[in-house]
DRENTIGU-951200 format. One record per residue: residue in three letters; x, y, z of N, C-alpha, C, CB in turn. Coordinates in pm, whole numbers, padded with zeros to 5 digits, always signed. Atoms other than C-alpha are relative to their C-alpha. Glycine has a CB too. Example, Ala and Ser with C-alpha at 12.3 -4.5 7.8 and 13.67 -1.06 7.14 Angstrom:
BEGIN
ala+00089-00119+00000+01230-00450+00780+00090+00120+00000-00099+00003+00125/ser-00082-00119-00006+01367-00106+00714-00077+00109+00073+00041+00046-00142/
This chain:
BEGIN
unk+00083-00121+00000+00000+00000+00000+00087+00126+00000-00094+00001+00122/unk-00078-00143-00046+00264+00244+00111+00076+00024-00114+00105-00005+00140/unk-00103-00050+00161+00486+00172-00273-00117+00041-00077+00104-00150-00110/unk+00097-00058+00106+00125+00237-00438+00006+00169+00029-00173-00072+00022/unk-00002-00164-00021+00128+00585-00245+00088+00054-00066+00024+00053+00131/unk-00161-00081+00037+00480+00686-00313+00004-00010-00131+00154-00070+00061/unk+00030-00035+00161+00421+00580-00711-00076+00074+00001-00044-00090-00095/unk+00073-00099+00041+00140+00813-00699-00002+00142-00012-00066-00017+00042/unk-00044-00121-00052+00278+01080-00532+00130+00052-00097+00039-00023+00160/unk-00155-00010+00136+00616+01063-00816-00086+00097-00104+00064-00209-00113/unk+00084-00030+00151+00394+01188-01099-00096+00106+00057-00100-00154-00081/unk+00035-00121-00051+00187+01437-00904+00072+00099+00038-00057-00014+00081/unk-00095-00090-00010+00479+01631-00789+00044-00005-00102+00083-00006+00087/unk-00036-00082+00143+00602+01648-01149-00100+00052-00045+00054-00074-00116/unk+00119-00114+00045+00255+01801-01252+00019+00084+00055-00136-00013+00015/unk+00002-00129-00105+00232+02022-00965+00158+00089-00058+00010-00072+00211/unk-00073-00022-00033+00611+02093-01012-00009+00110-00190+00092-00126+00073/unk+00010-00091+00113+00556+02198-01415-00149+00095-00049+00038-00094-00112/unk+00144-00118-00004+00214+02380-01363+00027+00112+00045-00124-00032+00089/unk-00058-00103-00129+00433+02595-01077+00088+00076-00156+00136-00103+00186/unk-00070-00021+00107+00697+02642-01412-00077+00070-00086+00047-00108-00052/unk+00148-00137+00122+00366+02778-01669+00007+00068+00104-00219-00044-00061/unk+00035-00124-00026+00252+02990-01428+00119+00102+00046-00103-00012+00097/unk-00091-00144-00003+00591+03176-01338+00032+00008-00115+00131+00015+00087/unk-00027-00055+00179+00719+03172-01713-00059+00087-00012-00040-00080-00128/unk+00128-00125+00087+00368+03378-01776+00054+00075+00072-00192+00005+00006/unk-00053-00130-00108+00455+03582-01472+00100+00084-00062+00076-00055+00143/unk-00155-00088+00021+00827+03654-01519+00020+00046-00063+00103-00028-00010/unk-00086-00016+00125+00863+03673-01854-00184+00088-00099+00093-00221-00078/unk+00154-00100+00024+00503+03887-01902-00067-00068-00165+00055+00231-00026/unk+00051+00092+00139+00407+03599-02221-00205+00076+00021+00032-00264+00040/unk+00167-00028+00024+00002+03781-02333-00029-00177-00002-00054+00110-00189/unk+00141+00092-00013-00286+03533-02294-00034-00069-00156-00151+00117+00053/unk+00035+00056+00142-00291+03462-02672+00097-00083-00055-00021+00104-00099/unk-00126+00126+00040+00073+03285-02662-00022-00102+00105+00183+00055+00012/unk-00083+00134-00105+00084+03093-02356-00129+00041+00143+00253+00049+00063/unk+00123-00026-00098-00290+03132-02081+00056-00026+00141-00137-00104-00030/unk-00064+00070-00115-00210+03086-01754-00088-00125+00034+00013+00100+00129/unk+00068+00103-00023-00341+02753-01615-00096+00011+00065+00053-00077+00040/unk+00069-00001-00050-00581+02878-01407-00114+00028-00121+00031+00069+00105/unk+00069-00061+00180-00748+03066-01762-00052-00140-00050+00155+00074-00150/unk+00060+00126+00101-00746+02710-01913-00099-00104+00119+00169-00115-00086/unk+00098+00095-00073-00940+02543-01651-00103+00076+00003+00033-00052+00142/unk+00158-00047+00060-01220+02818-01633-00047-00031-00115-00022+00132-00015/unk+00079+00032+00119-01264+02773-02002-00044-00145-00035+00073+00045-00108/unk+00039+00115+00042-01291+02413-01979-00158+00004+00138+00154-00137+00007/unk+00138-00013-00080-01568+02499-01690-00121+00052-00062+00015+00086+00111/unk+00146-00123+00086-01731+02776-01897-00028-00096-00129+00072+00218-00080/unk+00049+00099+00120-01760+02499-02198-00026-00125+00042+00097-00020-00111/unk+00022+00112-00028-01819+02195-02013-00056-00098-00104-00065+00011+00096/unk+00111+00091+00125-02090+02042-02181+00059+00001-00090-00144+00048-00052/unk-00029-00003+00121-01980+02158-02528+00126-00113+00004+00028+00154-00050/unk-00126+00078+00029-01626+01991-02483-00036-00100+00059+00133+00046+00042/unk+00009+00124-00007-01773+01707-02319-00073-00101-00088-00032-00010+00099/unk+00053+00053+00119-01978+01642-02626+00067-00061-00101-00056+00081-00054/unk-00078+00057+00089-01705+01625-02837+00130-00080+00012+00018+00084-00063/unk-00100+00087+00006-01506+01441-02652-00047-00143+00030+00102+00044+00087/unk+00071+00133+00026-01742+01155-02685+00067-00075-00104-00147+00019-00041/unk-00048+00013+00204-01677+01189-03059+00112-00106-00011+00092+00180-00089/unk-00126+00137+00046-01309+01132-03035-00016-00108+00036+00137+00003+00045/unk-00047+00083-00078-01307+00900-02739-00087-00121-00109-00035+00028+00180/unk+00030+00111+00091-01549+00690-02963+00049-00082-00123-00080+00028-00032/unk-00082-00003+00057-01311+00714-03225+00121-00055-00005-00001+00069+00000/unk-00121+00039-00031-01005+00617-03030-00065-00127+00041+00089+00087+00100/unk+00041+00132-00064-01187+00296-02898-00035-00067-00160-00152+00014+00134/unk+00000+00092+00071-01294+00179-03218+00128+00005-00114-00132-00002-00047/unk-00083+00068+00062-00973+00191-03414+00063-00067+00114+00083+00075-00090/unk-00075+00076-00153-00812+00075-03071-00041-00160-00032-00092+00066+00192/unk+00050+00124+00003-01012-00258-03090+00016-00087-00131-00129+00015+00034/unk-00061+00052+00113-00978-00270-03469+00109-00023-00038-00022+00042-00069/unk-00128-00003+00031-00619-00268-03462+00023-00137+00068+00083+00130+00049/unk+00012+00137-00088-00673-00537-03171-00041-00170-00085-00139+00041+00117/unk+00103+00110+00104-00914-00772-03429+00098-00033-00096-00153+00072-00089/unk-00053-00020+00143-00693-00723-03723+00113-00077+00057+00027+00163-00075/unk-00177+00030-00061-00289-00733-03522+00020-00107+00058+00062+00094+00110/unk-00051+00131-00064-00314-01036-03324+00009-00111-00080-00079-00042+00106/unk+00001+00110+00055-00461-01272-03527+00121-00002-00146-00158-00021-00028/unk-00092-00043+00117-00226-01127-03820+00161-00071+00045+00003+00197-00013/unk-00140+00032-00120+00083-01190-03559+00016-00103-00011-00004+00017+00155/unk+00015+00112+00009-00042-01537-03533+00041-00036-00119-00107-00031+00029/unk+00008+00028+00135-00037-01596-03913+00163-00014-00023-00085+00120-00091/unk-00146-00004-00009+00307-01468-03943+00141-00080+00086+00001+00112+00031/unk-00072+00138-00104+00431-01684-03640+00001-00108-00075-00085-00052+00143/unk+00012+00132+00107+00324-01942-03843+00025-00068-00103-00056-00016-00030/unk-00040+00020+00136+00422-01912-04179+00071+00050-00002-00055+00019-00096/unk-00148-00043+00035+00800-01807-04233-00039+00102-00133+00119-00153-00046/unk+00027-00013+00156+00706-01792-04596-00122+00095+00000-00034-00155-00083/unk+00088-00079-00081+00387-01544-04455+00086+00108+00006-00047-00057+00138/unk-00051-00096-00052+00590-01320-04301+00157+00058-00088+00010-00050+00147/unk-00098-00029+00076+00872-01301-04568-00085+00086-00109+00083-00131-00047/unk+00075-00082+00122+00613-01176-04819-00101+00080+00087-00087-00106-00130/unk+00080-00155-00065+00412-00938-04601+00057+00097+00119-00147-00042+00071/unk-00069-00065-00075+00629-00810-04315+00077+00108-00044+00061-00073+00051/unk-00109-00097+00088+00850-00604-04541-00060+00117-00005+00037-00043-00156/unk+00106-00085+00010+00543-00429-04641-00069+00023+00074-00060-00013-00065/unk+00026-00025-00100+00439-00376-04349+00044+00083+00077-00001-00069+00033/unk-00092-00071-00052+00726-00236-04213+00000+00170-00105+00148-00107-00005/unk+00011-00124+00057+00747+00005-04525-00097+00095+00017+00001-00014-00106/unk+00133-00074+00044+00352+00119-04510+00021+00106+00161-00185-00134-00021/unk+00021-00118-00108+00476+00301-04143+00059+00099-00011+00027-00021+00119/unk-00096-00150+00002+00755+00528-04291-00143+00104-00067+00189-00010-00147/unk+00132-00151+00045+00416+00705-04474-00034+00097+00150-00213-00090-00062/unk+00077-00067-00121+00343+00987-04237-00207-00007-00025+00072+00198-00001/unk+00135+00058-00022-00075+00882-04163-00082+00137-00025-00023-00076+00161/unk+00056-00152+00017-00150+01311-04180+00025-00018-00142+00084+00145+00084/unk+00006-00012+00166-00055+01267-04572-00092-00094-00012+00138-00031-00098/unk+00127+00080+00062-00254+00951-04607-00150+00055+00044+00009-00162+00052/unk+00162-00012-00078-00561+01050-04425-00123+00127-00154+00043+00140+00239/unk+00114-00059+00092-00709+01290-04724-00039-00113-00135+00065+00163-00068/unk+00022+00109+00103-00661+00996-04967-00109-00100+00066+00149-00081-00037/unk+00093+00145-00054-00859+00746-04723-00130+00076-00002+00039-00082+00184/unk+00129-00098+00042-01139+01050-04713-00007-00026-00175+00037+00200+00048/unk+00039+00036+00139-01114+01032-05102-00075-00171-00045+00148+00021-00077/unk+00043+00079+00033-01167+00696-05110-00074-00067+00019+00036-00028-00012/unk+00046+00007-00093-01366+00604-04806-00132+00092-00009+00095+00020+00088/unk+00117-00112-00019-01583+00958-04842+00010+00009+00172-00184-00060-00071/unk+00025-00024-00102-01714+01072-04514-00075-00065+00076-00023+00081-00004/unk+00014+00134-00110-01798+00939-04211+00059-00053+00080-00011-00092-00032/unk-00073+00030-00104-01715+00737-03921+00061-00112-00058-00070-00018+00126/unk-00083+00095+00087-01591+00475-04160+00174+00016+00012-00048+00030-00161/unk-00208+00009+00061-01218+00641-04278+00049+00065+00094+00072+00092-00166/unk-00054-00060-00152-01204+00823-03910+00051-00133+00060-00135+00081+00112/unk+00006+00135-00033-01220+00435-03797+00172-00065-00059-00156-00074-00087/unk-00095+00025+00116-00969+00373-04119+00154+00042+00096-00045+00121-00164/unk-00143-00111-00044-00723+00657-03995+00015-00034+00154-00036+00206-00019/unk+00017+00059-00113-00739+00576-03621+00098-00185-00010-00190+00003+00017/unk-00072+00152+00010-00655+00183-03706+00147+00033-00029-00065-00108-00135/unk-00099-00053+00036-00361+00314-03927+00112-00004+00097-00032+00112-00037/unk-00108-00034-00086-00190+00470-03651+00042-00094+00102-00028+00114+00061/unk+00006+00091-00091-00272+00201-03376+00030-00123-00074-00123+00002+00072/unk+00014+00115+00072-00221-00085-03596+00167-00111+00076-00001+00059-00204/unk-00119+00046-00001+00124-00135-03602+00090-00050+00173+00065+00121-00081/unk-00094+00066-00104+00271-00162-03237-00099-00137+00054+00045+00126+00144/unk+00060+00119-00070+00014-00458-03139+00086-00114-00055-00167-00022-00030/unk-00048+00052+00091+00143-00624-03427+00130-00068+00024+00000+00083-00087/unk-00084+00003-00060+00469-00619-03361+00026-00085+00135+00008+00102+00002/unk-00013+00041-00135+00450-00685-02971-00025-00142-00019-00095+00072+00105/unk+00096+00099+00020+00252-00962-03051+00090-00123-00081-00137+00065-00088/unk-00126+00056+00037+00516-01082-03284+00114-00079+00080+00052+00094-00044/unk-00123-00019-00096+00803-01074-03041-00061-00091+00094+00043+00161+00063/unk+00041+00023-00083+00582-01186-02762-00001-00180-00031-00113+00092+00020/unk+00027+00130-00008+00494-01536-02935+00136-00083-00014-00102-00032-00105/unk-00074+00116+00049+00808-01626-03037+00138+00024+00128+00048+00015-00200/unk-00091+00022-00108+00996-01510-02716-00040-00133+00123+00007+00151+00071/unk-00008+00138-00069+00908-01906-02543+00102-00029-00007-00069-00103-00038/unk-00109+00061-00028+01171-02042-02419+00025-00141-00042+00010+00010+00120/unk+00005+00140+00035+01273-02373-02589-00065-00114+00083+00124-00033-00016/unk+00048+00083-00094+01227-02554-02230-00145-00024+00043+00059+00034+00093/unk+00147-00004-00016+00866-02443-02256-00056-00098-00123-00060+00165-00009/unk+00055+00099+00102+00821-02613-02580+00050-00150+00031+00049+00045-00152/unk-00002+00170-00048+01004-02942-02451-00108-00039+00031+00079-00046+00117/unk+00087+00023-00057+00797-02946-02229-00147-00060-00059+00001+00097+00053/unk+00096+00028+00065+00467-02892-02433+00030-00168-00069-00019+00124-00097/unk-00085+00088+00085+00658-03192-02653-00023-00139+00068+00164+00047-00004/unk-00010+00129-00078+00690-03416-02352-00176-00050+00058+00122+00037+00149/unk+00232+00058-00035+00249-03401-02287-00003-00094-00105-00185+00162-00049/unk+00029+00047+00099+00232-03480-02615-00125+00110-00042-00023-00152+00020/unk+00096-00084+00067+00034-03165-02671+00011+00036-00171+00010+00128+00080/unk+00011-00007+00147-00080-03087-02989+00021+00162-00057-00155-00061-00041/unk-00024-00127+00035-00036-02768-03200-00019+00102+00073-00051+00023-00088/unk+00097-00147-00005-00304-02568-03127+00006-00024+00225-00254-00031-00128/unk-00002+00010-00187-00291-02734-02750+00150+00095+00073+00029-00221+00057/unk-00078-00133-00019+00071-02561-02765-00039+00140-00020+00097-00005-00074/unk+00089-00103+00005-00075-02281-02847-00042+00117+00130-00110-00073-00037/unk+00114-00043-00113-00327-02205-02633+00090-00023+00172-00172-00136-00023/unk-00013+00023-00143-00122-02325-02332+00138+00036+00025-00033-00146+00048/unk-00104-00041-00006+00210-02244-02371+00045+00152-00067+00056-00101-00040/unk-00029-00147+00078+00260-01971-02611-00057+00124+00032-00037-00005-00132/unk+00032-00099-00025+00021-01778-02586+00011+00106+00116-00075-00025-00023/unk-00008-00067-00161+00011-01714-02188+00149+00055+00004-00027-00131+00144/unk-00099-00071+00030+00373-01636-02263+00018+00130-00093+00061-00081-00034/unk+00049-00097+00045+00298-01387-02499-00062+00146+00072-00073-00061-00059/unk+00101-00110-00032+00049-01168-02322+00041+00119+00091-00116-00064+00065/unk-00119-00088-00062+00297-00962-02101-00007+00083-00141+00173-00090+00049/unk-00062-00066+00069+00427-00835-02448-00135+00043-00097+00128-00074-00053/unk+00103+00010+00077+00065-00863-02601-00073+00180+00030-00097-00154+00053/unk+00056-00096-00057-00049-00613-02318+00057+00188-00065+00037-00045+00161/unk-00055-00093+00021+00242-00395-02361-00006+00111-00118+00085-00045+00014/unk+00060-00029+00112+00166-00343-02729-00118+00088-00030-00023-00099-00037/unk+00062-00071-00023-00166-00267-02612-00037+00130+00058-00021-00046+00014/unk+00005-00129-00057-00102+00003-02418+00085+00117-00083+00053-00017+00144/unk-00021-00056+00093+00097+00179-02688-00099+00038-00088+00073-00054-00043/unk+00126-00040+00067-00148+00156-02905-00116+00075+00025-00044-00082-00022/unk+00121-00066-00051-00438+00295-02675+00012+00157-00011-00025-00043+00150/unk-00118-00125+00015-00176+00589-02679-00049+00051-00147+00196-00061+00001/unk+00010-00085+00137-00160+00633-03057-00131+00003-00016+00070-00057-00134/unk+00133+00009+00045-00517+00579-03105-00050+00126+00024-00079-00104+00061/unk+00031-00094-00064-00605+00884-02943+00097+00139-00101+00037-00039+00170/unk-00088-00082+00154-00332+01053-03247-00070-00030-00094+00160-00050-00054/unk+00101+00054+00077-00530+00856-03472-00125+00063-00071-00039-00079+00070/unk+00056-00074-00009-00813+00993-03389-00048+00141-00025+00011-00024+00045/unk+00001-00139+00006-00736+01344-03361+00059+00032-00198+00127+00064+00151/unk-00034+00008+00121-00563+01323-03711-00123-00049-00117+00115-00089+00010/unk+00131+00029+00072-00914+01139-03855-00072+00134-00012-00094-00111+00080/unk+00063-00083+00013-01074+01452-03736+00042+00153-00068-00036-00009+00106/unk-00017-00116+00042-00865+01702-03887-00052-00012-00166+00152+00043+00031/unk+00055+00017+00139-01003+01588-04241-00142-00028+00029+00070-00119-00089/unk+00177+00075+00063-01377+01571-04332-00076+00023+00131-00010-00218-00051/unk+00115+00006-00104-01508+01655-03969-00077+00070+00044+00020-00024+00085/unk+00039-00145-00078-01748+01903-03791-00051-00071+00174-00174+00103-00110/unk+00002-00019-00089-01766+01785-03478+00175-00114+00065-00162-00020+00032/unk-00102+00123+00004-01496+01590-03262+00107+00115+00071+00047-00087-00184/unk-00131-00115-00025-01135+01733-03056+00076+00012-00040+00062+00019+00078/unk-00092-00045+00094-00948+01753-03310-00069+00104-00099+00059-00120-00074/unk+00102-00086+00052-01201+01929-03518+00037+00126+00098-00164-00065+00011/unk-00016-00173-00050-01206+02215-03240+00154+00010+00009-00081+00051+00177/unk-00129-00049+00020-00830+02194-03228+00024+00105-00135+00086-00129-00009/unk+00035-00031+00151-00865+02314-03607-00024+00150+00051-00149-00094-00087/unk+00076-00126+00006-01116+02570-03516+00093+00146+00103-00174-00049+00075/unk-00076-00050-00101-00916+02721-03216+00176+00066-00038-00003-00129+00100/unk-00137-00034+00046-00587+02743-03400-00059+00108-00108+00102-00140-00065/unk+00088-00079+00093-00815+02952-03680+00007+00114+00050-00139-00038-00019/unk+00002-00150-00087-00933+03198-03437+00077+00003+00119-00146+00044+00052/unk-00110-00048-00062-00639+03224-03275-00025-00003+00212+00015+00172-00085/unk+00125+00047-00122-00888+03076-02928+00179-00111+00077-00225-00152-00102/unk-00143+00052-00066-00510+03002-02713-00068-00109+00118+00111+00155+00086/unk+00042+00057-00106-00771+02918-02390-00029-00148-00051-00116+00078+00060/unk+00066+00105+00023-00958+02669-02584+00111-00095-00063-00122+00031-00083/unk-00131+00053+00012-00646+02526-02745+00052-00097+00122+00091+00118-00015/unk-00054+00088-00075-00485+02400-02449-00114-00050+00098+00122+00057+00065/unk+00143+00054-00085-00859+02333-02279+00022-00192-00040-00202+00096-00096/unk+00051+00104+00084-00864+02076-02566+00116-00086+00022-00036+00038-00156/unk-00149+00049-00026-00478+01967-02512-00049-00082+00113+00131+00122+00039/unk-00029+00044-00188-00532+01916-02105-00150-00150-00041-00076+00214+00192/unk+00086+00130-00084-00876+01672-02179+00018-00132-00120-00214+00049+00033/unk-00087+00121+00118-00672+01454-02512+00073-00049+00145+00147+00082-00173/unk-00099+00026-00054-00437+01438-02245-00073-00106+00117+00080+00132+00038/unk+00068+00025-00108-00686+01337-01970-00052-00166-00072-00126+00136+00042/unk+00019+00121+00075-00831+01069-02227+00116-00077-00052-00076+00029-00105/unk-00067+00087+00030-00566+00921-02312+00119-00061+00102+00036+00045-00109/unk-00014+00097-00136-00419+00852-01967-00081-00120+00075-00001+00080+00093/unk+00156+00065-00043-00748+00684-01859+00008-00081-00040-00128+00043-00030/unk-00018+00143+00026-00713+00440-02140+00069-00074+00027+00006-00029-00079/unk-00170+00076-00047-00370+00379-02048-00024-00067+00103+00136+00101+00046/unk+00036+00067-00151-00498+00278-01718-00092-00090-00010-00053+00094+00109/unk+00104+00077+00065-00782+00124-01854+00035-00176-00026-00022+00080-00145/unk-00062+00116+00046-00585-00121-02029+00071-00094+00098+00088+00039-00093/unk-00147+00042-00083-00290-00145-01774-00080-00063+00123+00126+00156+00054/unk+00060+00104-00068-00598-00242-01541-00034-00138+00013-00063+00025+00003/unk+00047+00113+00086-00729-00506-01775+00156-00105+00046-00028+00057-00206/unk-00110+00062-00033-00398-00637-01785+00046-00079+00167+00083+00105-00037/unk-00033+00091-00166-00367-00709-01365-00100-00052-00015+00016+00071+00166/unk+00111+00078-00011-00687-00863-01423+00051-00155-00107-00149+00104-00059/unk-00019+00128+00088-00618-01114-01714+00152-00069+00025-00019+00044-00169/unk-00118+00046-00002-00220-01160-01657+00044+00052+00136+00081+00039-00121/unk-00031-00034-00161-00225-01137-01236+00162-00038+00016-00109-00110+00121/unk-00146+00026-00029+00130-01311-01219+00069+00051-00027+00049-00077-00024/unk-00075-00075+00070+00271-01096-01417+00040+00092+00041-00034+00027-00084/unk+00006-00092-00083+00208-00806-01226+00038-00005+00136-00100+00032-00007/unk-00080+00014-00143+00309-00950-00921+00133-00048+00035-00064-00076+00074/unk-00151+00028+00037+00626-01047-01033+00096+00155-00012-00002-00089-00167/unk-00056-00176+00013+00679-00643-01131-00025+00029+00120-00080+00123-00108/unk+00014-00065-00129+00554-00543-00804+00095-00052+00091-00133-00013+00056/unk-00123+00031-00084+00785-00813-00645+00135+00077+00008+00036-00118-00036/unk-00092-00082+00077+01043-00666-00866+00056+00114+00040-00047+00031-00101/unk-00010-00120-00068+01013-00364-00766-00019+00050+00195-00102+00058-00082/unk-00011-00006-00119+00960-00355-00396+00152-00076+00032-00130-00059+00060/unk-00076+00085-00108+01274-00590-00336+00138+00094+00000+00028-00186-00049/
């Protein structure tokens, strides 16, 4: 109980410690309200807009959850495939690897062209970005078993898929998670990048609008609750995770307390 405090307390004194940093900068260095708000400024305006910005941060958050999951549907079982087939992963990995040097802000008006509008190529663009680290992890994850684990399997007389399911995978899911929580991350880039093409509502959309009219409060309003959402999932996940892979976590906590 007392290392959960003291992690909590690490990361609150660096907020507190660079919130103390904005507001003397504005002070000292006399920065106007249209470069740099003071923090107190950006929390009224997220009071005085509540509602409105909690409307649209439905939008994204709906946004970031379903490429999040689609990247999930798509990356694992893809992972699998590639585990599997040498000859798989010699002819699609390559290309795979190449399709991430594209920056996803150039593709995203082409997937609107081709896609049209809608929650379709927001979905599209969103996956995009999240796609790739599950993938990966997921990769790494199956094929980091330790030979002695497959003896083993070897010496049951388990079968493929019984390896599988009982060895591999549960080995895996450490690196499965980790993946995931990256991803929950970009998704939330994803997202905001879906909405700068083709949208009218959504927080990237008012990011847009706010950089337009030159709206500094609402700007970082919109910054502080991306930021807020996309910690949440992080935790979200990283919850999920002590729930489905308990040993795992208590091995880090051992880890770390000793």
């Amino acid at each position: 109980m007392l290392n959960r405090v003291i992690s909590a307390v690490y990361p609150l004194a660096t907020f507190v410690t660079l919130i103390a940093i904005w507001y003397g900068a504005v002070k000292i260095f006399h920065v106007p309200s249209y470069l740099l708000p003071l923090p107190g400024d950006v929390v009224q305006r997220i009071r005085e807009d509540f509602w409105f910005l909690l409307s649209n941060s439905w939008v994204t958050t709906y946004i970031t959850l379903g490429g999040f999951l689609l990247s999930i549907a798509v990356g694992v079982p893809l992972a699998i495939l590639l585990v599997a087939s040498r000859t798989l992963e010699r002819a699609v990995m390559p290309w795979l690897i190449l399709s991430q040097t594209f920056p996803k802000v150039a593709l995203a008006p082409l997937i609107v062209v081709w896609f049209g509008l809608g929650l379709g190529p927001k979905l599209v663009i969103a996956f995009l970005v999240a796609f790739f680290p599950i993938l990966v992890s997921t990769v790494v994850g199956l094929r980091s078993i330790e030979r002695e684990m497959l003896e083993l399997a070897s010496s049951t007389r388990a079968s493929t898929l019984q390896t599988f399911f009982h060895f591999r995978l549960p080995t895996a899911l450490p690196n499965i998670f980790a993946g995931m929580k990256v991803s929950v991350a970009f998704s939330v880039v994803g997202a905001v990048i879906a909405e700068w093409v083709g949208a009218t509502e959504g927080l990237g959309y008012l990011l847009l609008q706010a950089n337009a009219n030159l709206d500094t409060s609402l700007l970082f309003a919109v910054l502080v609750i991306l930021l807020i959402i996309g910690v949440l999932l992080y935790y979200a996940v990283e919850f999920l995770e002590r729930l489905v892979i308990p040993w795992h976590n208590t091995i880090r906590l051992q880890n770390m307390t000793a």
